[in-house]
N, CA, C and O atoms as a GROMACS GRO file, in nm:
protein
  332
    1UNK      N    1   6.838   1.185   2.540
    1UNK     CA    2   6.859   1.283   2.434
    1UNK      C    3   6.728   1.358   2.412
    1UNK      O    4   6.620   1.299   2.418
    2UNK      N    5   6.740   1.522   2.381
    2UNK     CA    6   6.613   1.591   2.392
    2UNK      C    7   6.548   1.543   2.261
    2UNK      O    8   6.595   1.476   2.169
    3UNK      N    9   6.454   1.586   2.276
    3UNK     CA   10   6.363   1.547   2.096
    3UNK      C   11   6.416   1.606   2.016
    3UNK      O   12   6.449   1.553   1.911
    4UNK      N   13   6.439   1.728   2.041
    4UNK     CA   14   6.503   1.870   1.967
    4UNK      C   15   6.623   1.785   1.918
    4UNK      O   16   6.624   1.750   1.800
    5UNK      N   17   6.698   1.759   1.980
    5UNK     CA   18   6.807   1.724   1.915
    5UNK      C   19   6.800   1.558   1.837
    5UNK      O   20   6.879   1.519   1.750
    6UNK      N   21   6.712   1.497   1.881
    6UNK     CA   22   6.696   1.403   1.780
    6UNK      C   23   6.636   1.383   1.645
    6UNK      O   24   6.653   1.293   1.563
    7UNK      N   25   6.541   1.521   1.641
    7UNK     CA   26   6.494   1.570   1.499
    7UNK      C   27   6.602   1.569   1.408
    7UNK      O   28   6.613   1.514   1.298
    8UNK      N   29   6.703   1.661   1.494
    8UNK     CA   30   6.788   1.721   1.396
    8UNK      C   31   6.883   1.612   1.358
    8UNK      O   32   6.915   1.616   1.239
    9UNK      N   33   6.940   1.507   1.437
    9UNK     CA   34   7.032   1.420   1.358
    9UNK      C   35   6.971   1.343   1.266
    9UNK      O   36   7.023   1.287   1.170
   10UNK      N   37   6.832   1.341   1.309
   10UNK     CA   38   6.722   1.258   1.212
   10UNK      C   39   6.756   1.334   1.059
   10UNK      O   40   6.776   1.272   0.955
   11UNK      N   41   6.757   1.463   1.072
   11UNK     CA   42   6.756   1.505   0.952
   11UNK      C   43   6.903   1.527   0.890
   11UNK      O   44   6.921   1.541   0.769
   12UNK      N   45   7.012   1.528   0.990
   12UNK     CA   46   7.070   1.536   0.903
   12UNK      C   47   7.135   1.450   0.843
   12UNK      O   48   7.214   1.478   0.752
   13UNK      N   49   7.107   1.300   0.896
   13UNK     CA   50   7.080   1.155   0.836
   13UNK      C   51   7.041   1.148   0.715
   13UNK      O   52   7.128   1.094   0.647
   14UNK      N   53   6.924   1.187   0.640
   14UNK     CA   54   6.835   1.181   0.523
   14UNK      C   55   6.914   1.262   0.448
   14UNK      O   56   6.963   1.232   0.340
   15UNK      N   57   6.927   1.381   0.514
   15UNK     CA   58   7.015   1.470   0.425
   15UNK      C   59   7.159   1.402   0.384
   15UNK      O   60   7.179   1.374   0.266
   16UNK      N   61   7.216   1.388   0.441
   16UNK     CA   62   7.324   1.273   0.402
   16UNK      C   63   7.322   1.175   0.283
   16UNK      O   64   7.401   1.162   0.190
   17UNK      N   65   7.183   1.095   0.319
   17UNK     CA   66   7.193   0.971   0.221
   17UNK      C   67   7.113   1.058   0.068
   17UNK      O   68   7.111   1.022  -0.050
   18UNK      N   69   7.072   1.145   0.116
   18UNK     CA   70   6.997   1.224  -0.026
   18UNK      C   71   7.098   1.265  -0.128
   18UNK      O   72   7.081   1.255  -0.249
   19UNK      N   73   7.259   1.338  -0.041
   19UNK     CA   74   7.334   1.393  -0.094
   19UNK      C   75   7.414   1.270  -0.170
   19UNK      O   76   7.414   1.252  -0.292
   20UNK      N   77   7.476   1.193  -0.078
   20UNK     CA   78   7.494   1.031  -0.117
   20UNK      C   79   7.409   0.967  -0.248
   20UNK      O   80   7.467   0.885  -0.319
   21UNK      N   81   7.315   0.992  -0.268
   21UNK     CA   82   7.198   0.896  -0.401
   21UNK      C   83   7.254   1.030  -0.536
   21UNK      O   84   7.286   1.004  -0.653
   22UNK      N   85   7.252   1.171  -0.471
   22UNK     CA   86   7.264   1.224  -0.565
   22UNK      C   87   7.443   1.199  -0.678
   22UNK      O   88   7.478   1.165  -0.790
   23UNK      N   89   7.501   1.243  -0.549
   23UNK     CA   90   7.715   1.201  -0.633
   23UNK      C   91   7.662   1.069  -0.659
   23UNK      O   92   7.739   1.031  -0.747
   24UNK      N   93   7.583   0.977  -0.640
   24UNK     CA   94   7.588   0.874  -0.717
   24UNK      C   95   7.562   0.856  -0.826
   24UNK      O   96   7.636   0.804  -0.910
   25UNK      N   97   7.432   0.903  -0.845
   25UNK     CA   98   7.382   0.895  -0.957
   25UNK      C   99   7.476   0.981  -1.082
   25UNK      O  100   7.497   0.956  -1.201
   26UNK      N  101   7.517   1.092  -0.994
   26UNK     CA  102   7.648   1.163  -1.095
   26UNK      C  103   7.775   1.096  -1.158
   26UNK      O  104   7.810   1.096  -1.277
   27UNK      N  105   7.833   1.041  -1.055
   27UNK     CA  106   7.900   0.931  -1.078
   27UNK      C  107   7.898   0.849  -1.202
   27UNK      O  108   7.982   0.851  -1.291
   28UNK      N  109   7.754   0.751  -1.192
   28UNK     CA  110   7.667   0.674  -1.294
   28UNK      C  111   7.728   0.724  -1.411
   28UNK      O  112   7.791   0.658  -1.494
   29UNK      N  113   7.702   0.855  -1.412
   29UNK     CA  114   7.661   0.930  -1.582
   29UNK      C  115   7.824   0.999  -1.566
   29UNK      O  116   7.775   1.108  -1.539
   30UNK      N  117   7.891   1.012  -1.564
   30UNK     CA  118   8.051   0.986  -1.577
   30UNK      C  119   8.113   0.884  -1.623
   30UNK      O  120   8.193   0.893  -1.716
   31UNK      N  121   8.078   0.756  -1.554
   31UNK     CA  122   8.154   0.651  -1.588
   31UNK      C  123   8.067   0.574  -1.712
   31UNK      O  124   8.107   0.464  -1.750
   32UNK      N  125   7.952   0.632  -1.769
   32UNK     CA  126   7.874   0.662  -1.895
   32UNK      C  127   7.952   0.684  -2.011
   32UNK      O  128   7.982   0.635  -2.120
   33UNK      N  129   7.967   0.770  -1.947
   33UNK     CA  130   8.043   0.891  -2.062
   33UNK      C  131   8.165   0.818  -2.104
   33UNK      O  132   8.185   0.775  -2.218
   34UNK      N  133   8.258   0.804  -1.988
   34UNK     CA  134   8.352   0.752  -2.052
   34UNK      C  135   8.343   0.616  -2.071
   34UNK      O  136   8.456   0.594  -2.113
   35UNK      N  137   8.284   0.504  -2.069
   35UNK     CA  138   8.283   0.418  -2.164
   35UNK      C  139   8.238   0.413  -2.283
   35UNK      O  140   8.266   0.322  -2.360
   36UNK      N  141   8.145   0.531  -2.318
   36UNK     CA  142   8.059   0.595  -2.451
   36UNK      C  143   8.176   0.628  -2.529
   36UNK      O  144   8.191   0.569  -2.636
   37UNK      N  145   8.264   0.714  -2.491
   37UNK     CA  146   8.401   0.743  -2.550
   37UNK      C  147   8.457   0.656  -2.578
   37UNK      O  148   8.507   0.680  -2.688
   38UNK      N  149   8.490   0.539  -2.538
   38UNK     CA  150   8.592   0.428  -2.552
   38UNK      C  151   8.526   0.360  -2.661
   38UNK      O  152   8.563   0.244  -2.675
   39UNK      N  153   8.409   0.415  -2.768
   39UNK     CA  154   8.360   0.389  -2.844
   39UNK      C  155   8.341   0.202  -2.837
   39UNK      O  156   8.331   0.145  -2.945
   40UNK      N  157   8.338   0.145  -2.749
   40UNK     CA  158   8.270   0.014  -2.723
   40UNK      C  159   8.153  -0.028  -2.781
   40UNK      O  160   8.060  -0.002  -2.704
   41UNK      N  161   8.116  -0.082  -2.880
   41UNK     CA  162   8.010  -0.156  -2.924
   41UNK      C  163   7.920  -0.289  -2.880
   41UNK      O  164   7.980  -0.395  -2.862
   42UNK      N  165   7.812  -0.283  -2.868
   42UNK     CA  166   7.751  -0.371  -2.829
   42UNK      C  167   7.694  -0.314  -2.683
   42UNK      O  168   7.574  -0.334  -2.660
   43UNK      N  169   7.780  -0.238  -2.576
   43UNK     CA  170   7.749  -0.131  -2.478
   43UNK      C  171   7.657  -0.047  -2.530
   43UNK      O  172   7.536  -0.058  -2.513
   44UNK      N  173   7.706   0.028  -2.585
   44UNK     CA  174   7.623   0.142  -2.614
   44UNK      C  175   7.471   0.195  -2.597
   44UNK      O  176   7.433   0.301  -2.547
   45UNK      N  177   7.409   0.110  -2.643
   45UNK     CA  178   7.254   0.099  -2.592
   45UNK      C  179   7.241   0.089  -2.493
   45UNK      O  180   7.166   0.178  -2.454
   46UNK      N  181   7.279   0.010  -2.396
   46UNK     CA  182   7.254   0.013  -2.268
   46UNK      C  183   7.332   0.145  -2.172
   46UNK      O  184   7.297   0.184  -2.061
   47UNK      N  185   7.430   0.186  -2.243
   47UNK     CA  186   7.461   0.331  -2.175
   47UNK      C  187   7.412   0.408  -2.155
   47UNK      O  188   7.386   0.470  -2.051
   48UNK      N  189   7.372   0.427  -2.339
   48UNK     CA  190   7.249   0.561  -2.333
   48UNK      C  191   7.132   0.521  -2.269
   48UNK      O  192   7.082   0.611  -2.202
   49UNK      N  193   7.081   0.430  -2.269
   49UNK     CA  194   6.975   0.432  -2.144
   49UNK      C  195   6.992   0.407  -2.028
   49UNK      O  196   6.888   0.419  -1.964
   50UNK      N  197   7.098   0.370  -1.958
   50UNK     CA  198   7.155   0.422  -1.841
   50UNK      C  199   7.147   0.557  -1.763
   50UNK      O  200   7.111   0.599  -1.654
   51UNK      N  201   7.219   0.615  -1.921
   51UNK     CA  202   7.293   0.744  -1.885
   51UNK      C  203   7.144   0.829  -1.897
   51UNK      O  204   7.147   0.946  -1.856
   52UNK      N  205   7.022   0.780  -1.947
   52UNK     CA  206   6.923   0.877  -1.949
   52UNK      C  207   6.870   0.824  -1.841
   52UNK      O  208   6.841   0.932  -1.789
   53UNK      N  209   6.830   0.739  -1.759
   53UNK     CA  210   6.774   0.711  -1.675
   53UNK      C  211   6.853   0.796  -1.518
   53UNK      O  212   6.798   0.848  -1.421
   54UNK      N  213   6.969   0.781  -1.546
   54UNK     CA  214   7.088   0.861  -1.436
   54UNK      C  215   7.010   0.983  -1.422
   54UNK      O  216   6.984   1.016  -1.307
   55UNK      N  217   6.964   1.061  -1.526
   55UNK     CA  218   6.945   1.218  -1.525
   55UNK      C  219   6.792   1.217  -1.477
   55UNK      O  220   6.746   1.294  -1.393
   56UNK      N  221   6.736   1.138  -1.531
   56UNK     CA  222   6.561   1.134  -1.398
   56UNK      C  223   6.605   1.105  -1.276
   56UNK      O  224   6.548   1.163  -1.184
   57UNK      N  225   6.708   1.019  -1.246
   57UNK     CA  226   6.726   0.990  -1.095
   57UNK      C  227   6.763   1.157  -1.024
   57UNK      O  228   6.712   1.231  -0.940
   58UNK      N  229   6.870   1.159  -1.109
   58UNK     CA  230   6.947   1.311  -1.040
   58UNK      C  231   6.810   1.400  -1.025
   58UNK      O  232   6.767   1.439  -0.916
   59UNK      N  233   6.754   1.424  -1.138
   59UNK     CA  234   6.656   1.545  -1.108
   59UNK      C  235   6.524   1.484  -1.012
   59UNK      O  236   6.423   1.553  -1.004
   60UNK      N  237   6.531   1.353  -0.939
   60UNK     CA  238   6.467   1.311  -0.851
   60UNK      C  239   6.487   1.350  -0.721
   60UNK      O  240   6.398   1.389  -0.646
   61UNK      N  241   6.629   1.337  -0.690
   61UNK     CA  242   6.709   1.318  -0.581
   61UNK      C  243   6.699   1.477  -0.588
   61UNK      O  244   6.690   1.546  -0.486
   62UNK      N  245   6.702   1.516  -0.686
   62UNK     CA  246   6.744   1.726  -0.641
   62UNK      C  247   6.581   1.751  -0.574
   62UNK      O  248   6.573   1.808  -0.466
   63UNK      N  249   6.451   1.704  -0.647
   63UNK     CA  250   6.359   1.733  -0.612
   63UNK      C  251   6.306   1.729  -0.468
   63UNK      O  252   6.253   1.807  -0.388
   64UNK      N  253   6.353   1.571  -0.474
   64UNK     CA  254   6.339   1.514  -0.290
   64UNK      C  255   6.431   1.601  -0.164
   64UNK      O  256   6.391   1.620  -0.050
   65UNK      N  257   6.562   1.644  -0.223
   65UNK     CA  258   6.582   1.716  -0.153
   65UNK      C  259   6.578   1.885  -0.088
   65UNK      O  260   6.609   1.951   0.012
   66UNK      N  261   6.513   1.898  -0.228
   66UNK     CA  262   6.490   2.041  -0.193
   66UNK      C  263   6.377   2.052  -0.152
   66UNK      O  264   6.370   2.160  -0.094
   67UNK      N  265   6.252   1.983  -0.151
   67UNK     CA  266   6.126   1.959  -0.033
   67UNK      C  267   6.177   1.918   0.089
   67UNK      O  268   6.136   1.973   0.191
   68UNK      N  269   6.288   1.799   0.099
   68UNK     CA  270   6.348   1.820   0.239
   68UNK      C  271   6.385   1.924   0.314
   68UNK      O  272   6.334   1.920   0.426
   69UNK      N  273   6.465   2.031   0.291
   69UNK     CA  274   6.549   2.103   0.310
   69UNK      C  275   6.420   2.241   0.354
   69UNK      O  276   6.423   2.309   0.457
   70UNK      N  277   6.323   2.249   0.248
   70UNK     CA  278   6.201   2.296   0.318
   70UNK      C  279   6.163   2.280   0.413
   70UNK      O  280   6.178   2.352   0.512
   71UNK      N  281   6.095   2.166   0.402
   71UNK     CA  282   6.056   2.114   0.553
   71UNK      C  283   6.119   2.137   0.674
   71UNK      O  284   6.072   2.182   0.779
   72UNK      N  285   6.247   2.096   0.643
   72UNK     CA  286   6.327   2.100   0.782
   72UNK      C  287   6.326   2.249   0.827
   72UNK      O  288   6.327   2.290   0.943
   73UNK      N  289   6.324   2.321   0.711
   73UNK     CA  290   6.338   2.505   0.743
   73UNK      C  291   6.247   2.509   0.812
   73UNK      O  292   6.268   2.520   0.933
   74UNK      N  293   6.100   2.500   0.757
   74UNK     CA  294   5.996   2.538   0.833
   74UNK      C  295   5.966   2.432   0.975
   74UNK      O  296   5.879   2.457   1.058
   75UNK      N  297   6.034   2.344   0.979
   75UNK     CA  298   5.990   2.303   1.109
   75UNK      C  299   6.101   2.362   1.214
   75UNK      O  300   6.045   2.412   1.312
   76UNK      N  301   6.228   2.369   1.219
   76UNK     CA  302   6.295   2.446   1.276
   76UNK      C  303   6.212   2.559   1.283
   76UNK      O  304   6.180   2.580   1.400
   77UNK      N  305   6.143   2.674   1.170
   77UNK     CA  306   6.140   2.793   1.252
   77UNK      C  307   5.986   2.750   1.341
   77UNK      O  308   5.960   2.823   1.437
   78UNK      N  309   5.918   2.673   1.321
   78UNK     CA  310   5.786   2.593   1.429
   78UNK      C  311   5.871   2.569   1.516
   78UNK      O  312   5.817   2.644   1.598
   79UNK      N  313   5.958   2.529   1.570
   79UNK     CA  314   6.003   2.534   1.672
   79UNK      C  315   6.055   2.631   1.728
   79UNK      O  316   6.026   2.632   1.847
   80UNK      N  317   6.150   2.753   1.683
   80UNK     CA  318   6.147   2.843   1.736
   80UNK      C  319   6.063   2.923   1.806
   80UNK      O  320   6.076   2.969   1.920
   81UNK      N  321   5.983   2.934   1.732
   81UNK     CA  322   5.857   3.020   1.772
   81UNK      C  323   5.782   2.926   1.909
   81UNK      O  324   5.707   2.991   1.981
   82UNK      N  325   5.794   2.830   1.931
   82UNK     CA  326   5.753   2.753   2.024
   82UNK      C  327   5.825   2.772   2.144
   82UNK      O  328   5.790   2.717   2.248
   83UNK      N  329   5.914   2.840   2.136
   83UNK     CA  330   6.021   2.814   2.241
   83UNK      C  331   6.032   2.981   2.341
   83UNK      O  332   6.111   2.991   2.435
   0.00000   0.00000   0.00000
């Protein structure tokens, strides 16, 4: 297999599990919500800090991937230009 093409499944591997961490973490803060609704006591505290910890993850996972998604741009066009 060329390198060229092993970069790229490389990346679009990461990209995968990045997109994967992110619907998760979305997920998380859904099934938050609605047990927050089901007005459950004794939960509650641990939701809301769940459900706030969910939203640093998400805006983690958006961060990590949008420096990914960079990278990969600019190394694709380094390779173009190489070619």
């Amino acid at each position: 297999m060329p390198e060229a093409s092993r970069t790229r499944l490389k990346h679009w591997i990461l990209c995968i599990f990045l997109a994967m961490g992110i619907l998760t973490s979305l997920n998380i803060s859904d099934a938050c919500n609605l047990l927050l609704a089901g007005k459950t006591m004794g939960l509650g505290v641990v939701l809301f800090v769940l459900r706030d910890y969910e939203a640093e993850v998400t805006m983690g996972f958006l961060a990590v991937l949008f420096a990914f998604l960079v990278r990969w741009h600019l190394m694709a066009r380094i390779e173009r230009l190489r070619d």
